[in-house]
N, C-alpha and C positions, 0 to 999 in steps of 0.2 A: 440596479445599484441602490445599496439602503440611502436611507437621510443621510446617515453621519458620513458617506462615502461622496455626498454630493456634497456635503458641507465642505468638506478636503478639499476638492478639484478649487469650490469656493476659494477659501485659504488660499492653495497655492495661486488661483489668479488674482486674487485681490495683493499678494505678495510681490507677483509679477510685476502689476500695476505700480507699487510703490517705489522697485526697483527703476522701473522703465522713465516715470515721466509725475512721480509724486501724486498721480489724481486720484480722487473720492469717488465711494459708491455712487452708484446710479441715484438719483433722487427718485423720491416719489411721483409720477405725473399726474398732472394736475387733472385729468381724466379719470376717473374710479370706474371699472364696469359696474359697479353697482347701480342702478336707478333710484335710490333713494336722495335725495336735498341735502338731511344732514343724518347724520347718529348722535342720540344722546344712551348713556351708558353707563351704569353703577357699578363699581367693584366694592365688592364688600372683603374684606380678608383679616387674615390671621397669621401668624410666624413664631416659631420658636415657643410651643406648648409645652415644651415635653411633657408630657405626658401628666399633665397637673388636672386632673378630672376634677376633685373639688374647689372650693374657691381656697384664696391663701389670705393670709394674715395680713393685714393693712395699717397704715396708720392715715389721721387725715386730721386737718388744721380746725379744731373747731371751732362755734361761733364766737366763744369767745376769748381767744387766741390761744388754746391747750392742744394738746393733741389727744384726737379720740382714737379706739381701737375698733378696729371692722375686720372684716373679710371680703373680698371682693373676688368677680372672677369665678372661673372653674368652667369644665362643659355645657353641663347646662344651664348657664349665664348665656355664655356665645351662643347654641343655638336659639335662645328666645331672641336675643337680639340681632342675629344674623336673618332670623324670620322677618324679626319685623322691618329690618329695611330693604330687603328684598320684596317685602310685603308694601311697602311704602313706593319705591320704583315703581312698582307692578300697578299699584293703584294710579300713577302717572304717568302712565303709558311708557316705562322705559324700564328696558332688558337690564338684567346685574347677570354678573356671575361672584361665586362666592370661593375665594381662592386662600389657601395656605403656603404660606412663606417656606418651608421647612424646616425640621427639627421636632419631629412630633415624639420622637424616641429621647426615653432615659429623662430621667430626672424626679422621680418619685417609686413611693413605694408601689406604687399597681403596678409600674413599667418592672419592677423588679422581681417583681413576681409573677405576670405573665407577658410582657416581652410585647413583640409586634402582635399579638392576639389580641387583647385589648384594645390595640388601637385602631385593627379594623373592625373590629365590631364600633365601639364607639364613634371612630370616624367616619364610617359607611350610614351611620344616621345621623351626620350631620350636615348630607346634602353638600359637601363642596363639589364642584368642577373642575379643579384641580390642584396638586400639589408639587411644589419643588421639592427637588433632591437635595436634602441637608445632611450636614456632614455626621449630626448622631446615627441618621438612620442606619449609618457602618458598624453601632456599637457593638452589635450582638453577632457579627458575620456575615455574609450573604447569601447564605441559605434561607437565613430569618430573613432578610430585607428582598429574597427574592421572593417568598412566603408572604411578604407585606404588599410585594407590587403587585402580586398576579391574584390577590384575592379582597384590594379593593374596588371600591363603584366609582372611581375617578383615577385619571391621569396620572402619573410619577411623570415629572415632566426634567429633563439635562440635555439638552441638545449639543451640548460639548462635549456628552458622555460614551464614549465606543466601548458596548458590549460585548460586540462579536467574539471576541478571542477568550472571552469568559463563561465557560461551561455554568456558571451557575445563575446567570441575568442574561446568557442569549436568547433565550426563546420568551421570554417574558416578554411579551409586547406590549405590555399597557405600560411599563418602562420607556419612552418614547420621548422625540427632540421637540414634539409640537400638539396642540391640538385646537382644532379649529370648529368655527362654531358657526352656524348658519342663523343668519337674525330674521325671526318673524314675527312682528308686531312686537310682543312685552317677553316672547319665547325666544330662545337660547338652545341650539336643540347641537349637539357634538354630529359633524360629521366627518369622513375620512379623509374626504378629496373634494375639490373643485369643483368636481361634476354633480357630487353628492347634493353639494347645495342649489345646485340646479335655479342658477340666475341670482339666488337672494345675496344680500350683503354680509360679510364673511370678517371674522373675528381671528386671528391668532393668538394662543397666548402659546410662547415657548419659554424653557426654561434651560437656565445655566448653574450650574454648579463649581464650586471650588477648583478650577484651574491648578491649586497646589495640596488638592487634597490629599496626593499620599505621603506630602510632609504630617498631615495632619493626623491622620488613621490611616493606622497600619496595616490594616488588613482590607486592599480595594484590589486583591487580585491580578488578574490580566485586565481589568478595564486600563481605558487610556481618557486621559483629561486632558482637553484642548485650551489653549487660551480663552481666556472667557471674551476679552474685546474681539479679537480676531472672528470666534466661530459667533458672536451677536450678528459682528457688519455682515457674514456669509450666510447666517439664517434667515434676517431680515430682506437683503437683497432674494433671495432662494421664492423667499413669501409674496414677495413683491411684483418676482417676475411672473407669479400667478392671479395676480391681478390681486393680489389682498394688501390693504392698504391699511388696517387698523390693528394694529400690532403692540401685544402687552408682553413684557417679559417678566416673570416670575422667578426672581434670583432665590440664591441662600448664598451672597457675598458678600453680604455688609453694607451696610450706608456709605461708608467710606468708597468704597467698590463701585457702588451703581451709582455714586455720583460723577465717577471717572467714566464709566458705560456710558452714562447721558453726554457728555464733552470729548466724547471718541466714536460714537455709533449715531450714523442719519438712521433715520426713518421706525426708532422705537419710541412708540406715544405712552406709554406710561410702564413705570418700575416698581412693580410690587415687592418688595422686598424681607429680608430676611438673615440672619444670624449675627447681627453687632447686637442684639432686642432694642433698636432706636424704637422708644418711645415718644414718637417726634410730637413735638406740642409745648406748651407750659401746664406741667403738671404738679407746680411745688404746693400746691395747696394738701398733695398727697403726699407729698416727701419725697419725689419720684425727679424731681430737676427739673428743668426747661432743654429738652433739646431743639435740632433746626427745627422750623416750619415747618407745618404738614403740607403736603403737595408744592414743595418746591418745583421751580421752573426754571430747566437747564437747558442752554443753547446749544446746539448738535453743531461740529465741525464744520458742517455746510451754512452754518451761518445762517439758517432759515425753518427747518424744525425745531421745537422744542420737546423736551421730554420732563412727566410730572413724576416725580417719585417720592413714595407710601411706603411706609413700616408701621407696624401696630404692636412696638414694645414686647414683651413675653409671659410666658406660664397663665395662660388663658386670662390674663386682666384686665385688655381692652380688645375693640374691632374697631377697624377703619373701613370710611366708608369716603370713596371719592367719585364725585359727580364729572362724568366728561361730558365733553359736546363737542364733534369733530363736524367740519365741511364736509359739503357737498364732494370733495377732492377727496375726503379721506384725511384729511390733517387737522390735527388735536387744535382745539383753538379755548375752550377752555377744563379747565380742572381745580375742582375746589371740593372741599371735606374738612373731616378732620378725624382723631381717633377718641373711642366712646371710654371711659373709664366704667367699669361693670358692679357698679356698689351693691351690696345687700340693705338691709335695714335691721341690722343688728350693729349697735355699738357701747363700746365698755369705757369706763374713766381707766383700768390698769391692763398695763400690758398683758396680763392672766387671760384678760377673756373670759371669766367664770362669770356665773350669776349674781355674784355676789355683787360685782361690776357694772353690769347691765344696767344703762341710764334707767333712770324712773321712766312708770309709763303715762306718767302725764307729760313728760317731755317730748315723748315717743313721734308724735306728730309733728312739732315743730322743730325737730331734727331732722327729719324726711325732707319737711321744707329747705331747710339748709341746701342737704344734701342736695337736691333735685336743682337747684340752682347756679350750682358747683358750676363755672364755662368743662366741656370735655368728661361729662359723667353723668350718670342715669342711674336711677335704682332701679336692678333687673330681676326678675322673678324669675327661679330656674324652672327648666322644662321639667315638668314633674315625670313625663317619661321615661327620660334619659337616666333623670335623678333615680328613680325607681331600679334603672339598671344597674346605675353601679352598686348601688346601695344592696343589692339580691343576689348579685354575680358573685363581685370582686370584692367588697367591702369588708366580706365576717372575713375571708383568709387574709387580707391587707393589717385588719385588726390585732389576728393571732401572730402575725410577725413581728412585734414590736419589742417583742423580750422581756427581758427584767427592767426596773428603772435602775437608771445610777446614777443621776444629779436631779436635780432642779433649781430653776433660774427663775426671778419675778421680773428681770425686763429680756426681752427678745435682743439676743446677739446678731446683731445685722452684719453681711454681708453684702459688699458692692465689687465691682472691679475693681473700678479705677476709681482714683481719689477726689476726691469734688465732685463726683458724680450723685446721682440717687441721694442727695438730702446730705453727704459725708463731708466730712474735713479731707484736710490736707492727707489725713495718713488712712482712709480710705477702710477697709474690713477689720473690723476689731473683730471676730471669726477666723479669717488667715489667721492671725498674729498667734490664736492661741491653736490653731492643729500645727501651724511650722511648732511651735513650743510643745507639742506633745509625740510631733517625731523625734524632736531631738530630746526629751525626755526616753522615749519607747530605746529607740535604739542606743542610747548610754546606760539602759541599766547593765545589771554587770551577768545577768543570764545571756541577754543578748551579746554583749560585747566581749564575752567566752567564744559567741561564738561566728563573731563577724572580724575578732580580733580589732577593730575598729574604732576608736573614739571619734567621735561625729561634733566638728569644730561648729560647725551653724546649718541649716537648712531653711531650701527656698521652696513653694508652693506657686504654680500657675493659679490665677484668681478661677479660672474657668474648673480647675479639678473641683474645688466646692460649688454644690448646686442650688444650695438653699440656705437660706436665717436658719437662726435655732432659736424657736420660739419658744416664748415667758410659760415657765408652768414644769412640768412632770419633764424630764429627760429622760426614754429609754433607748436600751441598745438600736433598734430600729429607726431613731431620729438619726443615728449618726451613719448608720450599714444602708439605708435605703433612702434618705433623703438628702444629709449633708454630703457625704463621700462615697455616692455608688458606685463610682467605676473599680473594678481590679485594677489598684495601685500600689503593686509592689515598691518598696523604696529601694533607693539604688544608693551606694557608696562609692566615690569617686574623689579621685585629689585633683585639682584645679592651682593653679597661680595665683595670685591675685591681681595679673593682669588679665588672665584668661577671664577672671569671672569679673573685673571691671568693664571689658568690654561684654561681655553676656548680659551684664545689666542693664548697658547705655544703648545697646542694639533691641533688646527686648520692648526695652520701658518708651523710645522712641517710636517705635513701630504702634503704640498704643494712642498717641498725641494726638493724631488730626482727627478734625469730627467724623464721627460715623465709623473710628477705625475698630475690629476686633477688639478687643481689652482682654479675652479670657486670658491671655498670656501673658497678664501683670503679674511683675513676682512679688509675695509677700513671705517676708523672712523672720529668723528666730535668731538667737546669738549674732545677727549681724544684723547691722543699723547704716542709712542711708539718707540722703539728702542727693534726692535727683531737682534740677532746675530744666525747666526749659526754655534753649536759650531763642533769641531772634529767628534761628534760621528751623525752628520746632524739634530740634535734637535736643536729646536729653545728657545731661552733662553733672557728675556726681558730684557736690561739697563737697560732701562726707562718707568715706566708707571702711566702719569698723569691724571688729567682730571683740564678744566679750570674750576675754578669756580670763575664766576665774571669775574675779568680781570687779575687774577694769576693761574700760573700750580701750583698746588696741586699736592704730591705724591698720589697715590692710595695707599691703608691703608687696609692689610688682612681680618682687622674685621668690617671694615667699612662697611654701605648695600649702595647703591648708586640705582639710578632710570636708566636702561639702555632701550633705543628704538630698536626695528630692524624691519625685516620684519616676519610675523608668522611663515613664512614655517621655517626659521632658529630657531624661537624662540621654535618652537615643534621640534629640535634637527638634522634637515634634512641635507642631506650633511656633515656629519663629527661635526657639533654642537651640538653633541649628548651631551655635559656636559650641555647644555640650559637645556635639556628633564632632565638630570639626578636630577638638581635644584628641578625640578616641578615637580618628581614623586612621594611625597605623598599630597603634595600641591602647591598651588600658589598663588599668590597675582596679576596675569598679568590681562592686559586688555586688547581686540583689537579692534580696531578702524574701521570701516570702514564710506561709507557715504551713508546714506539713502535718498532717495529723496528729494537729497542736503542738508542735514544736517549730522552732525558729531554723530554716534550711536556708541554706546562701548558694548562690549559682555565681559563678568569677564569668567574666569576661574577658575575652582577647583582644575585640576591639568593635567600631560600633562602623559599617559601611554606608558609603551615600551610592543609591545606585539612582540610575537619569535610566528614564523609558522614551518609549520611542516621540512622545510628546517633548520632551524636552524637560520632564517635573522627576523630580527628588523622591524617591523613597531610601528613610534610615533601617539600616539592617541591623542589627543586634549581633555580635556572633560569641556563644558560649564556650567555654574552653571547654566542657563536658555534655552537657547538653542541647538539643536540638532547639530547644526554648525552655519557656516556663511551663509547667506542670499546673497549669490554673483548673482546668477541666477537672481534674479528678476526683472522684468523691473524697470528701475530709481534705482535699487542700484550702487553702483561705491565700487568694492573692489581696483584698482589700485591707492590708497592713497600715493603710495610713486611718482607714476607718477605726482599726483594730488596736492601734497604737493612742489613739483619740478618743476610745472607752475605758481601756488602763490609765489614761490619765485621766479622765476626769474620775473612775474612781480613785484613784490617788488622791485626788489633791478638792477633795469636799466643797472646802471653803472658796474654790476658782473664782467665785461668780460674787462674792463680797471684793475681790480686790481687782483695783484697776492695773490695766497691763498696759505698762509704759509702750507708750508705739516703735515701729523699730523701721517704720518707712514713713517719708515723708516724699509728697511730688508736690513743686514750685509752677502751678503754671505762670506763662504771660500773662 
């Protein structure tokens, strides 16, 4: 019988049990077979890199109250620092292991030019012990992500995740629900089974993945995704009854998520975490927000364990590092840390970042000072090997992809999710506001609208489809094709109510609200304008919602149909848009666009299906009136329309970046 098939029998008895007589997991007994007093124990870790090997662009609060310009971060930042406190543990006689949240795929340009190959090579020298399954790692297929798991030096860890029925991730066994670790002295050593570690004290770390992942990405095959609460309480108990009592789980759920896992599952001691990027800490000296506490302490349903949980923010710019100390019993009794901010020591007065900028070097010293003082940051020295690598491999072809220029900007276009978050106002990505404004540009000119037949009334954007700022300085085609807009994003044309799309707002933008929740699925719009409130009971509830037409705001009108644009993946319901899919499931009138051997090609739809697998989880179907799908594969097609759409306009329109863009979303927290 595999893991995931014992996990089941699990499920169905712990089901049984709730039916029967309401009771909880077995606790842990107060007996460990281990012979050890107590365990003290470091995790070191990381989440949601995508693939950002150099450091990125920063700002930070200087001495005397401006804001300076840096870079922070990158690979070989994290591996000097993931050395040295590993390095640091070890000098104090206590075991780390060094873990990845997930998400190592997509989001820069190396990832777009060589895909999961780069990241094992890069990741394979940076010594982790394990990693979870995040939801990018689907971007590229799963031949790539079975290519990822079977040829790196550590763990793919989903124990919710049933491979069997999927010819392309069965036999990949390093893909796997657990992995365990036998402790001796300051060593850490992986073994298979129980026996393996022959008497010593025994470490689990298992991992959970997205429960609704095939709302999310479409392309997960025959795998099956188990409730994430459910298959935790059946792993832990699974772990437990083998006398292993020290149990880490290694999600990619979101802080939101694994705070609910902590207040629903006994007997998991700490939650490494992964895909909301909680930056947990106070980090506004960087512009970066204050979210919860690090190593929060959450009470387990039994009223007697507790559970610590860690997120180390994103795109390699800090590590967390949390100190435990568990009983003689096995049970966590303390946990403390926090996460490291990864500075360089280069800083500029303008957002360019040129030489010209470059503090004086008599200052040079006493801004180091500054810096090093910072609570939650270190100036880190990258590893010159690592740095050597990219720089020899990957770097001259990364370079040659960048194109011609077509803009330049003197301040950095930031990019946040959600509004108030990361250093923003009220109305959150001045970035959204101008690629929604350059869909609905792209697709009203009148080559296109020949041939979509279409005028496009406003268009919405998931904050998660953009992956990066568009930083101060030279703008070329590759800023916008390989950093800001990677994914193949065809846009799609669809008519809606405007009751359909008041609730699509107030369903979406809700789901964003409680701490730690996803955000990528905030929408930021263009010809339509909003005022979401969030009332007492954390629903979101619209003022205002217009759309221009012409050159006046218009209310939206319940029975009105209006013509809305976005990108397909959202328009077939993905990510929480599930009211889009609900529109279109017995028909539709959408069309999506893509560009065929540089011409504008449209694909109509019939209608868009919700199919339920055998776990009980949602995948949206697409169904074309002509075609079997989109034609993205083929040489000389181009599905990144929204990328495509957002270099025509910025060459269009030169002067973008001298005038301000009236915001067109506004969110009201409590």
């Amino acid at each position: 019988m595999s893991f995931f098939q014992r996990v089941i029998t699990l499920l169905t008895a712990l089901s049984a049990c709730i039916v029967i007589k309401g009771c909880t997991s077995q606790l842990t007994t107060d007996t460990d077979t281990s012979s050890d007093d107590s365990l003290h124990l470091t995790l070191v870790h990381i989440n949601d890199t995508h693939s950002q090997f150099d450091a990125t662009p920063a700002s930070v609060l200087g001495p005397d109250g401006d804001p300076l310009y840096t870079f922070i971060g990158g690979h070989p930042r994290l591996l000097t620092k993931a050395q040295q406190l590993q390095g640091e543990a070890t000098a104090s006689g206590v075991p780390s292991l060094f873990l990845h949240g997930g998400d190592a795929f997509k989001g820069s340009a190396y990832f777009e030019l060589f895909e999961q190959k780069i990241n094992i090579d890069i990741l394979n020298r940076m010594g982790l012990d394990a990693m979870a399954l995040g939801n990018h790692e689907f971007d590229i297929g799963l031949a790539k992500l079975a290519d990822f798991a079977a040829n790196i030096n550590f763990p793919l860890l989903a124990a919710n995740v049933d491979t069997q029925a999927e010819p392309a991730l069965a036999a990949i066994s390093n893909l796997k629900g657990y992995q365990l670790f036998a402790v001796a002295g300051t060593r850490l050593t992986p073994v298979a089974n129980v026996a393996e570690a022959a008497g010593q004290t025994m470490i689990a770390v298992f991992g959970l993945a997205l429960e609704d992942m095939r709302s999310m990405v479409p392309a997960t095959g025959e795998l099956v995704f188990a409730a994430e609460v459910a298959s935790a309480q059946a792993t832990v108990d699974y772990l437990q009854d083998k006398g292993i009592n020290h149990i880490i789980a290694l999600t990619h759920l979101g802080h939101q998520r694994d705070l609910t896992l902590a207040r629903q599952v006994n007997g998991i001691d700490v939650i490494v975490g992964g895909h909301s990027h909680s930056l947990l800490g106070d980090f506004t000296q960087w512009y970066l927000g204050q979210q919860a506490p690090y190593a929060g302490m959450i009470t387990n349903p039994d009223g007697k364990g507790q559970t610590c949980i860690v997120q180390a923010g994103q795109f390699a710019q800090a590590v967390g590092a949390a100190k435990l100390q568990f009983d003689a019993a096995g049970r966590l009794r303390q946990c403390q840390g926090e996460n490291t901010l990864l500075a360089s020591r280069d800083y500029y007065t303008l957002a360019l970042r040129n030489e010209h900028s470059r503090i004086a070097s008599g200052k040079q010293a006493s801004m180091e000072r500054y810096i090093d003082q910072l609570n939650r940051t270190a100036i880190t020295e990258e590893d010159q090997a690592l740095r050597q690598v990219l720089d020899t491999v990957y770097l001259p072809a990364v370079q040659q992809a960048y194109g011609e220029q077509i803009s330049v900007t003197e301040q950095t276009i930031n990019h946040v999710r959600l509004p108030g978050t990361a250093g923003s106002d009220q109305h959150g990505s001045v970035l959204a506001g101008h690629v929604t404004d350059a869909m609905h540009y792209w697709l009203n000119q009148p080559a296109v609208r020949a041939k979509t037949g279409r005028e496009v009334d406003f268009t919405l954007i998931g904050a998660g489809n953009i992956r990066a700022d568009l930083n101060a300085g030279a703008i070329f085609e590759g800023h916008i094709r390989l950093e800001v807009l990677p994914f193949d994003t065809p846009l799609s044309i669809l008519t809606v109510t405007g009751k359909e799309l008041c609730e699509l707002l107030q369903q979406v933008i809700t789901a964003t609200l409680p701490e730690g929740a996803h955000a990528g699925k905030f929408p930021y719009s263009s010809h339509l304008r909003y005022i979401a409130r969030e009332d007492n009971n954390g629903q979101a509830v619209l003022d205002q919602l217009q759309w221009l037409q012409g050159e006046r705001w218009q209310d939206i009108e319940p029975d009105t149909t209006y013509s809305l644009a976005t990108t397909n993946y959202l328009a077939n319901g993905n990510d929480g848009w599930q009211r889009l899919q609900q529109v279109q499931q017995q028909s539709t009138d959408r069309i999506d666009v893509i560009i065929e051997q540089q011409q504008v090609a449209i694909y109509p739809l019939s209608k868009v299906e919700a199919i339920t697998d055998s776990s009980g989880q949602q995948a949206f179907v697409p169904h074309y009136q002509q075609a079997a799908g989109l034609p993205c594969k083929i040489p000389g097609n181009d599905c990144k329309v929204a990328a495509a759409a957002m270099i025509d306009y910025l060459k269009a329109t030169p002067a973008l970046w001298q005038q301000e863009r009236v915001p067109t979303v506004t969110l009201l927290r409590r």
